[in-house]
C-alpha positions as CSV (number, residue, x, y, z in Angstrom):
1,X,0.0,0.0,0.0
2,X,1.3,3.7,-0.9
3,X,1.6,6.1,2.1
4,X,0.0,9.5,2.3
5,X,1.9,12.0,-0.6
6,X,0.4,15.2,0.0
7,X,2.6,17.3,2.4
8,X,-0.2,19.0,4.7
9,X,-1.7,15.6,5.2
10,X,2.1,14.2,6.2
11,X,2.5,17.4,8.3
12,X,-1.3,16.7,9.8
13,X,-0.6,13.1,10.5
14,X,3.2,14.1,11.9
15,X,1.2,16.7,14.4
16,X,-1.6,14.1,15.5
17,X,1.4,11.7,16.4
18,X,3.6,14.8,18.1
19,X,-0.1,15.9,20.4
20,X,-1.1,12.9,21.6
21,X,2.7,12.5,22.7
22,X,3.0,15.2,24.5
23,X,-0.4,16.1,25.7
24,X,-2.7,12.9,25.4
25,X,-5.9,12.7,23.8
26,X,-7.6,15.9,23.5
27,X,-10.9,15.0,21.9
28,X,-12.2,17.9,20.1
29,X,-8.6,18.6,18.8
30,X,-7.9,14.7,17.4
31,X,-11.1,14.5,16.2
32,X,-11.0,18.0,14.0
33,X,-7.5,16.8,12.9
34,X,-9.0,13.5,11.7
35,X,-11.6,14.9,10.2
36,X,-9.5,17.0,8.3
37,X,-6.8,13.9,7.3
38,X,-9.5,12.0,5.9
39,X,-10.4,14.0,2.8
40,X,-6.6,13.6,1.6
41,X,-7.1,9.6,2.3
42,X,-9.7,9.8,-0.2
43,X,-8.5,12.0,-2.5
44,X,-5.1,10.1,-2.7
45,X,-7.4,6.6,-2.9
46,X,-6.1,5.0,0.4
47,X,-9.8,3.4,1.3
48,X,-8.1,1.7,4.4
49,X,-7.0,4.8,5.7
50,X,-9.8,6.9,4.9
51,X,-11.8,4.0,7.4
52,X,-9.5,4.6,9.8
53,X,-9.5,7.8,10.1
54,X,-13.7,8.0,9.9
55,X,-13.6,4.9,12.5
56,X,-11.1,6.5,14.9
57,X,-13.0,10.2,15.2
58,X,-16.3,8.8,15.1
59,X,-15.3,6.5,18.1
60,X,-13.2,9.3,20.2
61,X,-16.5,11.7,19.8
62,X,-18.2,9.5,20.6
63,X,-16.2,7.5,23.8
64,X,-14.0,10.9,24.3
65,X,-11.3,8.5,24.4
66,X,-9.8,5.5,22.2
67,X,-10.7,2.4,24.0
68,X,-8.8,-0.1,21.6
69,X,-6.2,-1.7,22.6
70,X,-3.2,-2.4,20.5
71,X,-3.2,-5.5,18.7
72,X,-1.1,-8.7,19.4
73,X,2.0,-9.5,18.1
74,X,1.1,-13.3,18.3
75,X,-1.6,-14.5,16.6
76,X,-4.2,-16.8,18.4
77,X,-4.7,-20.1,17.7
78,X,-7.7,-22.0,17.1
79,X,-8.9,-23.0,21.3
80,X,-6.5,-20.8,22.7
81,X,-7.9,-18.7,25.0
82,X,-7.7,-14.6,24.5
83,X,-6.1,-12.5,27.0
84,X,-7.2,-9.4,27.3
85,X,-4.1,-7.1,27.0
86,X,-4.1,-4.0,29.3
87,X,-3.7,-0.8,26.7
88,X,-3.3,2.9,27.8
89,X,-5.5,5.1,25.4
90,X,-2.7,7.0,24.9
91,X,-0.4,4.8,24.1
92,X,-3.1,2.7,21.7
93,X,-3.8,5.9,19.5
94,X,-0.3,7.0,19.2
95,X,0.9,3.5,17.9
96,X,-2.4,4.1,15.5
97,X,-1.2,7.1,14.0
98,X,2.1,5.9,13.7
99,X,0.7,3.1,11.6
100,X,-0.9,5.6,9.5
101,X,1.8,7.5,8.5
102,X,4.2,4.2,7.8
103,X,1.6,2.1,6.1
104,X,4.2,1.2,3.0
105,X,5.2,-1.6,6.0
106,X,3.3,-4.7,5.2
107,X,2.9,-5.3,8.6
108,X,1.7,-1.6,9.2
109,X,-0.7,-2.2,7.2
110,X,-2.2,-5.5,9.2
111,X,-2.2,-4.0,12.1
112,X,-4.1,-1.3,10.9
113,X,-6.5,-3.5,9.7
114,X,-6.9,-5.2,13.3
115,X,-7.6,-1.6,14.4
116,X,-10.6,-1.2,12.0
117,X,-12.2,-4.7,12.5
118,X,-11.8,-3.7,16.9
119,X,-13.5,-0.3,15.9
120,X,-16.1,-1.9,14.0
121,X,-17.1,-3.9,16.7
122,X,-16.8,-2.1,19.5
């Protein structure tokens, strides 16, 4: 998958990342940013990142937080039982936009799709 081109969207992505580090999850603030990112996602025909982003604000408006954790590196097995993995909101969303912005990784890119199917079903 090709990674975001256009330099205010790098810049907008680069700022989300550089907020929620320093300051945490401002809601009305990640949410505008989003909001703002996902029209470049569509325009430069990255569907899964144009989800993301519409997933992500809808669910911080609506939570005023990001309540999915990140994903695990092992995958389950069949009759294994899941362990729910303590995530710090913080922490969760900043390793999300960090996916966004390197989503040329392959493995970027399924982790980003982990975080979509979570925020579906949440």
């Amino acid at each position: 998958m090709k990674t975001l081109q256009n330099s205010k969207a790098v810049k907008l992505i680069n700022k989300l990342i550089e907020d929620v580090a320093q300051n945490g999850i401002i809601t009305n603030t990640v949410v505008e940013d989003l909001k703002a990112l996902r029209p470049y996602t569509i325009d430069e025909q990255l569907p899964l990142l144009a989800k993301a982003t519409r997933l992500s604000a809808e669910h911080i408006d609506q939570y005023g937080t990001f309540s999915i954790p990140i994903p695990q590196d092992d995958p389950i097995e069949e009759g294994e039982e899941i362990e729910a993995v303590e995530s710090d909101p913080k922490e969760s969303l900043h390793y999300f936009f960090c996916l966004i912005r390197d989503i040329n990784k392959k493995v970027n890119e399924e982790e980003l799709r982990e975080y979509v199917k979570a925020l579906n079903e949440y």
